[in-house]
FIKOLZA-1660 file (N, C-alpha, C; in steps of 0.1 Angstrom, whole numbers, plus 5000, padded with zeros to 4 digits):
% residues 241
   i   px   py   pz ch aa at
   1 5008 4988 5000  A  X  N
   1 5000 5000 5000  A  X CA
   1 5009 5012 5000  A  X  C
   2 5006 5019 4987  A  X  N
   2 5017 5034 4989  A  X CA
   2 5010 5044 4992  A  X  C
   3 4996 5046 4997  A  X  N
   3 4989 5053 5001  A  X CA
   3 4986 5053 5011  A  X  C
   4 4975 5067 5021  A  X  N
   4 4966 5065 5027  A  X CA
   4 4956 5056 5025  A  X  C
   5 4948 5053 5036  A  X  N
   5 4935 5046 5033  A  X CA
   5 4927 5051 5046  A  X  C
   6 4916 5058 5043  A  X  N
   6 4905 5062 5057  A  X CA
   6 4897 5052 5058  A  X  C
   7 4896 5051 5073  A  X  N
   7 4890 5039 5079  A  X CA
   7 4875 5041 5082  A  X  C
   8 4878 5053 5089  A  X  N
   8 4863 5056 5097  A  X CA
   8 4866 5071 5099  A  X  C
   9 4855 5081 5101  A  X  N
   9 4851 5095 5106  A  X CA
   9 4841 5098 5115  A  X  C
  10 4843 5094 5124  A  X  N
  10 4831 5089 5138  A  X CA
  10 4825 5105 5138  A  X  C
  11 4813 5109 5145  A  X  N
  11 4808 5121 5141  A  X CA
  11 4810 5127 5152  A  X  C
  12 4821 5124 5165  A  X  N
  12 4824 5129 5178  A  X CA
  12 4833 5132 5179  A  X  C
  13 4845 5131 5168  A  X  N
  13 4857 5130 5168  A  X CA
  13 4861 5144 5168  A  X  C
  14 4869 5142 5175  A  X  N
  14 4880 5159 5183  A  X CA
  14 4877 5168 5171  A  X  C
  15 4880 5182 5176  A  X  N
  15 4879 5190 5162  A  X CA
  15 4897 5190 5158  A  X  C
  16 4902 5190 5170  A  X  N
  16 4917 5188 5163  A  X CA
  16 4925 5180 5156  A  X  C
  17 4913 5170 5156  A  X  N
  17 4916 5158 5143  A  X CA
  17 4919 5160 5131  A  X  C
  18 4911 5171 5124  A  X  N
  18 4912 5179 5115  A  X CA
  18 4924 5191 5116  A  X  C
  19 4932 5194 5105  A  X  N
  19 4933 5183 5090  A  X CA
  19 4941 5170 5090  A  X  C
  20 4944 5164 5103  A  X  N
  20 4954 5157 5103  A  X CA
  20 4945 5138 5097  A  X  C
  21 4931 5140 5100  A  X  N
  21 4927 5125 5090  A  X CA
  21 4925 5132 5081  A  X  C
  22 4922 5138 5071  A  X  N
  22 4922 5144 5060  A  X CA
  22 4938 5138 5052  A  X  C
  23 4941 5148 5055  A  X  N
  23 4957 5144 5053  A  X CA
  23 4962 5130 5051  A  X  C
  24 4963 5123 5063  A  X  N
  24 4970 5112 5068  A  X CA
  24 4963 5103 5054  A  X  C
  25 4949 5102 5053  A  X  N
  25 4937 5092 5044  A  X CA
  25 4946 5095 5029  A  X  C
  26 4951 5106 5024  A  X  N
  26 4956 5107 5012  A  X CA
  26 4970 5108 5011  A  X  C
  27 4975 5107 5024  A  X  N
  27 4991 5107 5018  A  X CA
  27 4996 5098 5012  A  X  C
  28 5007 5097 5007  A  X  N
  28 5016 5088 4998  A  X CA
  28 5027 5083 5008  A  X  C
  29 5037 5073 5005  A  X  N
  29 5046 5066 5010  A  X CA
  29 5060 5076 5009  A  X  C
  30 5060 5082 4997  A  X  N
  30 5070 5093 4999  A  X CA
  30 5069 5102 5006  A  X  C
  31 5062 5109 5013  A  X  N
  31 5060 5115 5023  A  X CA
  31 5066 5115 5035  A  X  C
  32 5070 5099 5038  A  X  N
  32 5078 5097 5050  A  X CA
  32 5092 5091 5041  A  X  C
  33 5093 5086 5035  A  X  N
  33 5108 5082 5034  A  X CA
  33 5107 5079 5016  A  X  C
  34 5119 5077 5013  A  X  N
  34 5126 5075 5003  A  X CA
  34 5128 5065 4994  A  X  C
  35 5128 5050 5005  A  X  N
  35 5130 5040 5005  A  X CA
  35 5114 5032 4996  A  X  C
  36 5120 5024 4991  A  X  N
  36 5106 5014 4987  A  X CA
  36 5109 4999 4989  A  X  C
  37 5102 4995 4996  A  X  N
  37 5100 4975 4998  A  X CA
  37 5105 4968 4982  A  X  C
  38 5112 4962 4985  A  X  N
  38 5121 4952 4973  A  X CA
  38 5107 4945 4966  A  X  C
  39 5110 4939 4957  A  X  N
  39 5099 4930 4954  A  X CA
  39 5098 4916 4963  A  X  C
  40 5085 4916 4963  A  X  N
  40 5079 4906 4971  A  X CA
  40 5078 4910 4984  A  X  C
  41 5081 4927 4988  A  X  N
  41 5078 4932 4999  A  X CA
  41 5085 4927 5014  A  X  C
  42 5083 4926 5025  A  X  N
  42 5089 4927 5034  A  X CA
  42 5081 4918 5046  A  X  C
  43 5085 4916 5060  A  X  N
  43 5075 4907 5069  A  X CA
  43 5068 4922 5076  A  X  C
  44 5056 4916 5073  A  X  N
  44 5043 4924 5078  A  X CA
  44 5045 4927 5089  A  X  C
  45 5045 4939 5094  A  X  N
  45 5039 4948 5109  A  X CA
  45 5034 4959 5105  A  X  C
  46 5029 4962 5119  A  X  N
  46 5023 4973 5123  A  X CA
  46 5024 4982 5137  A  X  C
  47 5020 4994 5138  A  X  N
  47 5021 5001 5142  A  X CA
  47 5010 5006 5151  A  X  C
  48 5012 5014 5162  A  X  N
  48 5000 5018 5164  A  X CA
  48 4999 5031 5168  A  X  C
  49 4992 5043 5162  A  X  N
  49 5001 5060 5164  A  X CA
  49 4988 5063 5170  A  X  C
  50 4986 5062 5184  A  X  N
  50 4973 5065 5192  A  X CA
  50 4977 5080 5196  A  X  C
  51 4960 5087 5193  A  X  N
  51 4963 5101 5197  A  X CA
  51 4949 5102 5202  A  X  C
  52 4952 5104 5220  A  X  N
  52 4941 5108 5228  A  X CA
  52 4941 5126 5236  A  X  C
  53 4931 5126 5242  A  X  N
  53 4933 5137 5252  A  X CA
  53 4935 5139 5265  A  X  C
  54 4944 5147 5270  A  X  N
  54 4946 5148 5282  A  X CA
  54 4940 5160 5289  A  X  C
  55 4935 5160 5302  A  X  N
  55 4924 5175 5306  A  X CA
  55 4937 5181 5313  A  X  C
  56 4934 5195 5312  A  X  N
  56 4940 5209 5319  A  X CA
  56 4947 5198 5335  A  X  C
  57 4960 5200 5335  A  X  N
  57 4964 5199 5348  A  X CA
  57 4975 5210 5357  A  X  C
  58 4984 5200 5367  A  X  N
  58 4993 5211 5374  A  X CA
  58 5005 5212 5363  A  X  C
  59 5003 5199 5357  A  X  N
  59 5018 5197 5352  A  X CA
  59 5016 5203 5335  A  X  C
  60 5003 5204 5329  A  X  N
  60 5002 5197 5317  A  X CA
  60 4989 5211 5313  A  X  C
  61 4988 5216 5303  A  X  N
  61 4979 5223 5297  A  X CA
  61 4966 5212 5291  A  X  C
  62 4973 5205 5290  A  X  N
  62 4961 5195 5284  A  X CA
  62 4962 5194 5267  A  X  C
  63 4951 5186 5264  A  X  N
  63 4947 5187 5247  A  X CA
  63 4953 5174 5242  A  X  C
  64 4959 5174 5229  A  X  N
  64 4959 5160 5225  A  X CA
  64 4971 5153 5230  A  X  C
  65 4978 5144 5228  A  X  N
  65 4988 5137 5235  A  X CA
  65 4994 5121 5228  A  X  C
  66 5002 5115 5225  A  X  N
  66 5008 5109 5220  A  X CA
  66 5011 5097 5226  A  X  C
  67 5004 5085 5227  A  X  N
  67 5010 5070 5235  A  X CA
  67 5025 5069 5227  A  X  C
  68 5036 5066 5235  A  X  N
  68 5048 5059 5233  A  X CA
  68 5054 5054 5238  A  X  C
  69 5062 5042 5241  A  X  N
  69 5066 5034 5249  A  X CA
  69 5084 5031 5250  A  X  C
  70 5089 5031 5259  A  X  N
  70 5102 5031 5259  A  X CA
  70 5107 5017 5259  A  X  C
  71 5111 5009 5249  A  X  N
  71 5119 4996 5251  A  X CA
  71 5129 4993 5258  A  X  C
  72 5129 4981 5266  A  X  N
  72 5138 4980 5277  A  X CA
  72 5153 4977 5271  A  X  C
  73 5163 4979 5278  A  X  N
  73 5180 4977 5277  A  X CA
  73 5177 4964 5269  A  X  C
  74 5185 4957 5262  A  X  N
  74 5191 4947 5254  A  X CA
  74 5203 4939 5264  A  X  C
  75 5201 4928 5257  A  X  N
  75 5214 4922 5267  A  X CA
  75 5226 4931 5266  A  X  C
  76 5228 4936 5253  A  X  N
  76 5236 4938 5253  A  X CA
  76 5241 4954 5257  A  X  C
  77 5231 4954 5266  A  X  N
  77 5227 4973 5274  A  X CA
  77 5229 4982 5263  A  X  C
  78 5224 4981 5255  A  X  N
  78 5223 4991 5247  A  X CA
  78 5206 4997 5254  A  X  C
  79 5208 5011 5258  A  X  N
  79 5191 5018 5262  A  X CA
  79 5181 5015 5253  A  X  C
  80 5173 5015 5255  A  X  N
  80 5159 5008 5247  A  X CA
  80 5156 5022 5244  A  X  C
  81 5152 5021 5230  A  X  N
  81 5144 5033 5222  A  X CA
  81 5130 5032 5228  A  X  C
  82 5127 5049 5224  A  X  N
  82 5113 5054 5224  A  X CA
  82 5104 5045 5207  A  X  C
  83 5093 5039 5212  A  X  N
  83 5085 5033 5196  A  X CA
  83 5075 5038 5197  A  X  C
  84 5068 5033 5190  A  X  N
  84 5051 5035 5189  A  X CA
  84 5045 5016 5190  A  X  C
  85 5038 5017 5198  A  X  N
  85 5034 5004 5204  A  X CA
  85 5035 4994 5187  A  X  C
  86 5039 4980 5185  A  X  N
  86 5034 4976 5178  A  X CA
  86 5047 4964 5173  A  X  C
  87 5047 4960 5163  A  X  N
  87 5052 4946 5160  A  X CA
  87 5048 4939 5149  A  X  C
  88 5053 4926 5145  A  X  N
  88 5051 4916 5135  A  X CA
  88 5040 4911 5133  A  X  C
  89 5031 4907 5121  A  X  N
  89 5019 4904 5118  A  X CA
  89 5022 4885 5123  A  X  C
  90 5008 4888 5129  A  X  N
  90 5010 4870 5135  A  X CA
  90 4998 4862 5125  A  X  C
  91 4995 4850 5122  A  X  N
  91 4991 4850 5115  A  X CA
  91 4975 4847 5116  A  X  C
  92 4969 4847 5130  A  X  N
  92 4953 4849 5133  A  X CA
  92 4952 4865 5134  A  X  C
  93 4959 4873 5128  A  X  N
  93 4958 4891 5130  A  X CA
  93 4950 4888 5115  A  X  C
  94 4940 4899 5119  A  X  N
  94 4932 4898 5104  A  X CA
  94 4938 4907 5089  A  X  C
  95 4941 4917 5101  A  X  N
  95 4946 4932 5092  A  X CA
  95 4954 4939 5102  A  X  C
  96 4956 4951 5096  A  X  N
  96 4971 4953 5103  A  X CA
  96 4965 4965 5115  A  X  C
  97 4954 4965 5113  A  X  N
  97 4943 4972 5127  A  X CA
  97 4947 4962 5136  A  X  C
  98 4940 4949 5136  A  X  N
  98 4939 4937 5144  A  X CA
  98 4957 4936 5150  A  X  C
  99 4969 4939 5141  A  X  N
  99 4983 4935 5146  A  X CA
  99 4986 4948 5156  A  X  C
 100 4982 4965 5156  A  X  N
 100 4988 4969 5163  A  X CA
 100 4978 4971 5175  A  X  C
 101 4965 4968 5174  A  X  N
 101 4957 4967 5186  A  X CA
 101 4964 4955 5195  A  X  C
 102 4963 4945 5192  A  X  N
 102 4967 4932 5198  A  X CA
 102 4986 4935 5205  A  X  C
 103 4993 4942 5196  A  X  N
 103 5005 4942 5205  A  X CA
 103 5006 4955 5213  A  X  C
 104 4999 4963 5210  A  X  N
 104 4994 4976 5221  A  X CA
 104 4987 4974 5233  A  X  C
 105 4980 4957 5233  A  X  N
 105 4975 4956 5247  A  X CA
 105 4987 4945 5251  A  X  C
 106 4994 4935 5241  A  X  N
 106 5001 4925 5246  A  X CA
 106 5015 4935 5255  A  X  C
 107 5016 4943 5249  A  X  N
 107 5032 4953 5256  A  X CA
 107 5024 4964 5263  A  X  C
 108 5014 4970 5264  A  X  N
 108 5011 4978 5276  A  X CA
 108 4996 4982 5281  A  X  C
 109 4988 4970 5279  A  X  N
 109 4977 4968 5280  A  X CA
 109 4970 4975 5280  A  X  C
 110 4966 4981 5266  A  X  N
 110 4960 4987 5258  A  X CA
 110 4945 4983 5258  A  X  C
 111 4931 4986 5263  A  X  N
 111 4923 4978 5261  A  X CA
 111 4917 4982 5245  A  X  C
 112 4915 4973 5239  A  X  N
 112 4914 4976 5224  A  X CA
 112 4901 4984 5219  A  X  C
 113 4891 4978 5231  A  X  N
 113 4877 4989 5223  A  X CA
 113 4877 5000 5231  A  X  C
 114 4890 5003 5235  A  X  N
 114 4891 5020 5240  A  X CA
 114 4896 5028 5229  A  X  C
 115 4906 5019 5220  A  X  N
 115 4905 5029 5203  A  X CA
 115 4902 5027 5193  A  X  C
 116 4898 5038 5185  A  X  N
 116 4895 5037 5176  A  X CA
 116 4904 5038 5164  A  X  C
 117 4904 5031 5151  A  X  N
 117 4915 5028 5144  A  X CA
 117 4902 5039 5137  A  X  C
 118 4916 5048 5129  A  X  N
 118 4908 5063 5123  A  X CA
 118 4912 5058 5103  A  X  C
 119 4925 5056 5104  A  X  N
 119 4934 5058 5087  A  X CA
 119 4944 5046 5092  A  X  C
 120 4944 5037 5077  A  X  N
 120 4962 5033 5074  A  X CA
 120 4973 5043 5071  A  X  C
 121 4978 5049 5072  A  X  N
 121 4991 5055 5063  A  X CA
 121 4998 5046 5058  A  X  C
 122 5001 5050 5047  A  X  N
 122 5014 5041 5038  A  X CA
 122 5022 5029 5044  A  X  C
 123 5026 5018 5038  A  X  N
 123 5035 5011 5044  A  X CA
 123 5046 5017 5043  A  X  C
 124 5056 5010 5049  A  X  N
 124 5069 5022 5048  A  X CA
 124 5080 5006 5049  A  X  C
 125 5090 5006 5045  A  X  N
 125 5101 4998 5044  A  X CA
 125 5111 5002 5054  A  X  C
 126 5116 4990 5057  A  X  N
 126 5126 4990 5069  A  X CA
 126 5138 4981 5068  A  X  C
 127 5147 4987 5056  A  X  N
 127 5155 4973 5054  A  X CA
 127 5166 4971 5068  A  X  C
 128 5171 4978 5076  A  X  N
 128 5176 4970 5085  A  X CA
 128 5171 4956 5092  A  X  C
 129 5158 4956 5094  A  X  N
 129 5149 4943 5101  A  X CA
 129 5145 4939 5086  A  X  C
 130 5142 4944 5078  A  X  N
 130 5134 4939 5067  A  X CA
 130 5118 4934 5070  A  X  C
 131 5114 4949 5078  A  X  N
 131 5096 4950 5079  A  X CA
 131 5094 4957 5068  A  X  C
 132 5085 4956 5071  A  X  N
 132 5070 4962 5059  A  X CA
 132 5060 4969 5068  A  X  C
 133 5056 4982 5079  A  X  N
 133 5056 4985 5088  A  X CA
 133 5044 4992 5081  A  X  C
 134 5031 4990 5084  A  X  N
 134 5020 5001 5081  A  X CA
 134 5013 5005 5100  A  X  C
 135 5018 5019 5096  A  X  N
 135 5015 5026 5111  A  X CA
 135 4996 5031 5105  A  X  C
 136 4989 5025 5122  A  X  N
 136 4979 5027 5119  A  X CA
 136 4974 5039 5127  A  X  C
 137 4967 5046 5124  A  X  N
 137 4963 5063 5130  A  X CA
 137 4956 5060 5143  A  X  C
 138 4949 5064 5150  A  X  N
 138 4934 5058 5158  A  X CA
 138 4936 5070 5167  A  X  C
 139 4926 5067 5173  A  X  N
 139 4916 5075 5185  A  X CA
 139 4917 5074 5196  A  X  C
 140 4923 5073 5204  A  X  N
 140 4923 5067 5221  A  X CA
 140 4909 5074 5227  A  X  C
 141 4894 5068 5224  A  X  N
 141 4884 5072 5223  A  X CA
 141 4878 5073 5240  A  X  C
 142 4884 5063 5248  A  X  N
 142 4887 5063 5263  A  X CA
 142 4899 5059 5269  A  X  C
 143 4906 5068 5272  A  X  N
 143 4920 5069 5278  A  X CA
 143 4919 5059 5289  A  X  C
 144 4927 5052 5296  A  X  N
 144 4928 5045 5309  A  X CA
 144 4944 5045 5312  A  X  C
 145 4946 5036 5325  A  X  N
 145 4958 5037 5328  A  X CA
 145 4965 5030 5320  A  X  C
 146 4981 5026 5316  A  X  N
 146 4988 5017 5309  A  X CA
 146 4997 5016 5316  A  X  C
 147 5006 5007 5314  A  X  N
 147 5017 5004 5317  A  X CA
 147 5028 4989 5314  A  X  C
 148 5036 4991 5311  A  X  N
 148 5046 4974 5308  A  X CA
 148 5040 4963 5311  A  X  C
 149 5036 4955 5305  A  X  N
 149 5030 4942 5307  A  X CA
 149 5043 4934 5302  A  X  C
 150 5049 4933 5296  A  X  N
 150 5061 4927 5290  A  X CA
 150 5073 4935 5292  A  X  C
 151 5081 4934 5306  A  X  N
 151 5088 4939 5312  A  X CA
 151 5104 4939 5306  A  X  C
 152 5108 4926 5300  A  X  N
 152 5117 4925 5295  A  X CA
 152 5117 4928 5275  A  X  C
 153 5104 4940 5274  A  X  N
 153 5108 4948 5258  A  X CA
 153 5105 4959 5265  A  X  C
 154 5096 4959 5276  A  X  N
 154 5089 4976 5279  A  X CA
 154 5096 4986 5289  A  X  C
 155 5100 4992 5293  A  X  N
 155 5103 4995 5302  A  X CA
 155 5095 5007 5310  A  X  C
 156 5088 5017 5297  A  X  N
 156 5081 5026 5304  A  X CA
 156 5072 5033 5294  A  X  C
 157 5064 5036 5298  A  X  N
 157 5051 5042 5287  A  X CA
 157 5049 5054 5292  A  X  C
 158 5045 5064 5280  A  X  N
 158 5045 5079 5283  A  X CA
 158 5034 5083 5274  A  X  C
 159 5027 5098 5274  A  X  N
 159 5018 5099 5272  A  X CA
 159 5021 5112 5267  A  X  C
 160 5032 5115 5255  A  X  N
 160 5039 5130 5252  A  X CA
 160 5027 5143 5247  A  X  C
 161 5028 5149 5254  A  X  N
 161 5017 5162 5253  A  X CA
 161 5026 5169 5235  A  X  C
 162 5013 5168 5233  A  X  N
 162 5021 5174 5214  A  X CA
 162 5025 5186 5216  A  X  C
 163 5020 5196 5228  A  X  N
 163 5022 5212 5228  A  X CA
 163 5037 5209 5231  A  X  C
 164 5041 5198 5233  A  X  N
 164 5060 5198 5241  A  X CA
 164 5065 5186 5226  A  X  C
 165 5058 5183 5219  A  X  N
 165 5068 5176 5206  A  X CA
 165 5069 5189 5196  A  X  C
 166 5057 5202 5196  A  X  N
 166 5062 5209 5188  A  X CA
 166 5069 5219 5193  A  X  C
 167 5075 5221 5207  A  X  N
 167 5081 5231 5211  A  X CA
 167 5095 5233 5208  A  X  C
 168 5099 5241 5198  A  X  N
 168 5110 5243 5192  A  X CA
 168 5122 5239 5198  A  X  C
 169 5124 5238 5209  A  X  N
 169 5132 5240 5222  A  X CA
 169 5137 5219 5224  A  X  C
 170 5124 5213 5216  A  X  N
 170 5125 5201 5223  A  X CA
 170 5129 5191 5210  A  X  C
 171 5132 5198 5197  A  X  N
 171 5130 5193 5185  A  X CA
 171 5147 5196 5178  A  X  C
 172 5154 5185 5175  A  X  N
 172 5171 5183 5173  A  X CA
 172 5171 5178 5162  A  X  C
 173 5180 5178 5154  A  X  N
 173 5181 5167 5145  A  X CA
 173 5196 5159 5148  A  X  C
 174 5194 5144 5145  A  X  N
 174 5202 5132 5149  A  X CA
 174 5211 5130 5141  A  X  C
 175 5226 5124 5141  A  X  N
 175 5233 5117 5131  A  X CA
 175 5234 5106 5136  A  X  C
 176 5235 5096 5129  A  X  N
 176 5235 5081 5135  A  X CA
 176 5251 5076 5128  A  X  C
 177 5257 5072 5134  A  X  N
 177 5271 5067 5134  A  X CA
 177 5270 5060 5115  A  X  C
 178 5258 5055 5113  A  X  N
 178 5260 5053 5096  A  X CA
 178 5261 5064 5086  A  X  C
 179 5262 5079 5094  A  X  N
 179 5259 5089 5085  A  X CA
 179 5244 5096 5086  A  X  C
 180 5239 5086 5082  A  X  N
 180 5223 5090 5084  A  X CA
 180 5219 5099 5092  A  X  C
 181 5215 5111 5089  A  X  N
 181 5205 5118 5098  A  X CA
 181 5191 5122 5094  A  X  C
 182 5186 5124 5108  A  X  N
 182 5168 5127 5109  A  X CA
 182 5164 5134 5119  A  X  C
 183 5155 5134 5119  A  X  N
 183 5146 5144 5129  A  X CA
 183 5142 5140 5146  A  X  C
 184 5144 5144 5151  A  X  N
 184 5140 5134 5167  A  X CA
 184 5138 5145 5177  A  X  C
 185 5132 5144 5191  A  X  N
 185 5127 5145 5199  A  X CA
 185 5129 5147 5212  A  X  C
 186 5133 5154 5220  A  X  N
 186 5137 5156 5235  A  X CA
 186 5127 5161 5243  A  X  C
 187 5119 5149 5249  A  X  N
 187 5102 5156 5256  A  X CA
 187 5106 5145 5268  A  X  C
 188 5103 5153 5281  A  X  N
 188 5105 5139 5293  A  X CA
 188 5109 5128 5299  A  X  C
 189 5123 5130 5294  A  X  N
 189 5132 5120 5298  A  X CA
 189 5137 5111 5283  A  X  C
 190 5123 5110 5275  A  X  N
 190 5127 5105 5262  A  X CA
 190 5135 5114 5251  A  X  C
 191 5143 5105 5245  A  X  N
 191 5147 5106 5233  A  X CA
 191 5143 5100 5220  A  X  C
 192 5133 5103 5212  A  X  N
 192 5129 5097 5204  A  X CA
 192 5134 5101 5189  A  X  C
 193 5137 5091 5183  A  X  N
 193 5145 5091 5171  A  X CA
 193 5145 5082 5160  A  X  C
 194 5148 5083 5147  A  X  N
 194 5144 5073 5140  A  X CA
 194 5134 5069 5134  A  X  C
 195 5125 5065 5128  A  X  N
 195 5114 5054 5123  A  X CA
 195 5106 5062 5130  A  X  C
 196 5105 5064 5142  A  X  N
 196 5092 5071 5151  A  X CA
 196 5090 5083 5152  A  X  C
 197 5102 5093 5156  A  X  N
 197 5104 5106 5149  A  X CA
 197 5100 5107 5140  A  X  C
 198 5105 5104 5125  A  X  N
 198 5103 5108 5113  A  X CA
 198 5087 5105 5112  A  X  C
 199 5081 5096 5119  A  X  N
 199 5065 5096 5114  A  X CA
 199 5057 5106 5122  A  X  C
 200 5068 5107 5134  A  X  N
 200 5057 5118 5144  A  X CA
 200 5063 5133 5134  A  X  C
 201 5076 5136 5129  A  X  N
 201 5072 5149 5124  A  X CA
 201 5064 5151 5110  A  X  C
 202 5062 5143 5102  A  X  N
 202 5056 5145 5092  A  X CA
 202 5039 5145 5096  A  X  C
 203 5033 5137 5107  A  X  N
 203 5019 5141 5111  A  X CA
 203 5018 5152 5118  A  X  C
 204 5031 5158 5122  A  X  N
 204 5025 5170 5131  A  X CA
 204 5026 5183 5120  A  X  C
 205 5035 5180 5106  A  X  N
 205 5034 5192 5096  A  X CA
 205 5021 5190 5091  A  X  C
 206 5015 5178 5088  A  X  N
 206 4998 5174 5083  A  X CA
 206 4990 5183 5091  A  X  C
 207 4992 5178 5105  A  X  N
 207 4979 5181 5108  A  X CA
 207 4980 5200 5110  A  X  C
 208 4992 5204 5109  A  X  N
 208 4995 5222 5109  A  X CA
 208 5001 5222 5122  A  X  C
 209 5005 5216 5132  A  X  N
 209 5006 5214 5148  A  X CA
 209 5015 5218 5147  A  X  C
 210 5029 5216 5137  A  X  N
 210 5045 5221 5138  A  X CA
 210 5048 5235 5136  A  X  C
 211 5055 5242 5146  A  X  N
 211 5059 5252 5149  A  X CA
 211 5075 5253 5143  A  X  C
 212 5075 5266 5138  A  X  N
 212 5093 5269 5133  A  X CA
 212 5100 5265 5139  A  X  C
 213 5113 5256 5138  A  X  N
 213 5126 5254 5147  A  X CA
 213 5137 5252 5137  A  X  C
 214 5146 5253 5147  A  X  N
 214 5159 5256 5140  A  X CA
 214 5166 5239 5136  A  X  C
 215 5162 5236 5120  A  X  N
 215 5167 5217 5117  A  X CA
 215 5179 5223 5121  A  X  C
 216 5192 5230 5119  A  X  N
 216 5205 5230 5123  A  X CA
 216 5212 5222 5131  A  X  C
 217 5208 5221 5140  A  X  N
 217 5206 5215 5153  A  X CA
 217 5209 5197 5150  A  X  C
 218 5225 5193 5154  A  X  N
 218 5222 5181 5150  A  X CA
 218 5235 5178 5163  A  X  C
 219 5226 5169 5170  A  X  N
 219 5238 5159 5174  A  X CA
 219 5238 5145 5174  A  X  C
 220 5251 5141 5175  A  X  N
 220 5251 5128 5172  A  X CA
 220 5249 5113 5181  A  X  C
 221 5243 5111 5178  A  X  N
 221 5238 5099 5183  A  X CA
 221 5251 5084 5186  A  X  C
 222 5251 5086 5201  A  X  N
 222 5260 5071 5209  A  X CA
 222 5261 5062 5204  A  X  C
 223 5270 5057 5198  A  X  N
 223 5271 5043 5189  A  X CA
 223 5264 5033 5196  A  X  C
 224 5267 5034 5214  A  X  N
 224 5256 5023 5220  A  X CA
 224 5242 5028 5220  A  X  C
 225 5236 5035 5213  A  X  N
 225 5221 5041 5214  A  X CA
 225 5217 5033 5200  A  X  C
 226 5223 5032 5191  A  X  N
 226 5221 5029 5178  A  X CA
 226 5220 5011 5180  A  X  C
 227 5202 5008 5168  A  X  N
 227 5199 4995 5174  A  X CA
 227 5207 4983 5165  A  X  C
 228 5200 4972 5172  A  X  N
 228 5208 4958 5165  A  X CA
 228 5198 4951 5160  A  X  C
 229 5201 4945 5149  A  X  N
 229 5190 4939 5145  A  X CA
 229 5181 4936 5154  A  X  C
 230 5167 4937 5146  A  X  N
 230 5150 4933 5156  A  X CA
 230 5154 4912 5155  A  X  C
 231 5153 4908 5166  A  X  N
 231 5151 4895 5169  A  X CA
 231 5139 4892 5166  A  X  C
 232 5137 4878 5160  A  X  N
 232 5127 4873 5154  A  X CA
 232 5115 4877 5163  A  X  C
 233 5106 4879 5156  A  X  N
 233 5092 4883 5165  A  X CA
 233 5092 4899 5171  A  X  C
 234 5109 4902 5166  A  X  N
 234 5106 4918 5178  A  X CA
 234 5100 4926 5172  A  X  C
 235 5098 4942 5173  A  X  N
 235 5095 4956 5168  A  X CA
 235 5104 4957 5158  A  X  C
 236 5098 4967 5146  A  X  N
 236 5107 4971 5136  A  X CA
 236 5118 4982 5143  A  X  C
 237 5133 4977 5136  A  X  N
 237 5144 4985 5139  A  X CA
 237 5139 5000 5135  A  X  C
 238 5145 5005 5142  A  X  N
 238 5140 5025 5142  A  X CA
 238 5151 5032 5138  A  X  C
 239 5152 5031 5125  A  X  N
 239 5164 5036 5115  A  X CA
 239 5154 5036 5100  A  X  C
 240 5148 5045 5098  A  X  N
 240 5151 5046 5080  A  X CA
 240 5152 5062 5078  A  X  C
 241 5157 5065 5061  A  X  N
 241 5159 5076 5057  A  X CA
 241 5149 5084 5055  A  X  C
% end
């Protein structure tokens, strides 16, 4: 799939959703990356890019907000990346709704008819793991608590307020010891980079949410921060161009 695909337009849905399902339903695969799936494509996953609301607090202004989850250390202590809940197509997943609901509650116990799956966006190619990764949009239509259910991938789950992913202040760009550089994230302890970054800045130029910052801004990324191949069954590696 090199396109969007709109799922549903529920008639309750935030107004700040707009233009960002609009958008998301008709983008293209080029939009996020450069890269295209070899023939015969890649091993199926998915993603799951839940965007709920949080109310006015001490800490927090409120408004929309971002599920992401921190992966735990590797044996080989390398720090676990910031993802977006989700993983490999298993083969009783119907569609790739069914794969990132199901690893969204399997890794932080997501209850599944609390969201609402909104748009596919494009599949996107990941030749480091060699996924085929279609991140799916949704609704977190009733927020509840979360947390690590699978302690040895999860380590911590966060709930990034978008008014702090567009604050100029919190937005770097990365070099990755292969050269590669991209766009990433400094909000609450996370560092988010990679595969996840690059999807979260291109939906926040969609939906109009992104604020001016300075791309100049580049540092470089710890050779032990940079991942190792995904182990059979893991999350797609969080590196593409």
């Amino acid at each position: 799939m090199s396109h969007g695909v709109l799922l549903n337009r529920p008639a309750d849905l935030p107004s700040w959703f707009e233009p960002l399902l609009t958008r998301a339903a008709t983008c293209r695969a080029e939009d996020f990356s450069v890269l295209r799936p070899p023939t015969g494509g890649g091993r199926s996953s998915a993603v799951l890019v839940l965007l709920g609301e949080s109310p006015p607090s001490a800490e927090t202004p409120g408004g929309p907000d971002l599920l992401i989850l921190q992966r735990a250390a590797t044996m080989r202590n390398h720090a676990g990346q910031p993802a977006f809940p989700g993983g490999a197509t298993d083969p009783e997943d119907a569609d790739a709704v069914a794969t990132a609901l199901r690893e969204a509650d399997e890794e932080v116990g997501l209850d599944p008819p609390s969201a609402e799956a909104l748009a596919l966006l494009p599949e996107l190619w990941i030749p480091v793991s060699r996924f085929s990764v279609t991140p799916v949009l949704a609704w977190w239509r009733h927020p509840h608590p979360v947390r690590p259910r699978q302690h040895q991938e999860v380590a911590h789950v966060a709930r990034l307020p978008i008014s702090e992913l567009v604050d100029p202040a919190n937005r770097i760009r990365v070099r990755h010891p292969s050269g590669w550089t991209g766009p990433a994230f400094q909000v609450r302890g996370m560092f988010v980079w990679g595969f996840t970054a690059g999807v979260i800045s291109v939906l926040l130029d969609m939906a109009g949410w992104a604020l001016p910052w300075e791309p100049g801004r580049i540092v470089d990324l710890p050779v032990a921060a940079a991942p190792v191949p995904a182990a059979r069954g893991g999350a797609p590696d969080e590196v593409v161009p």
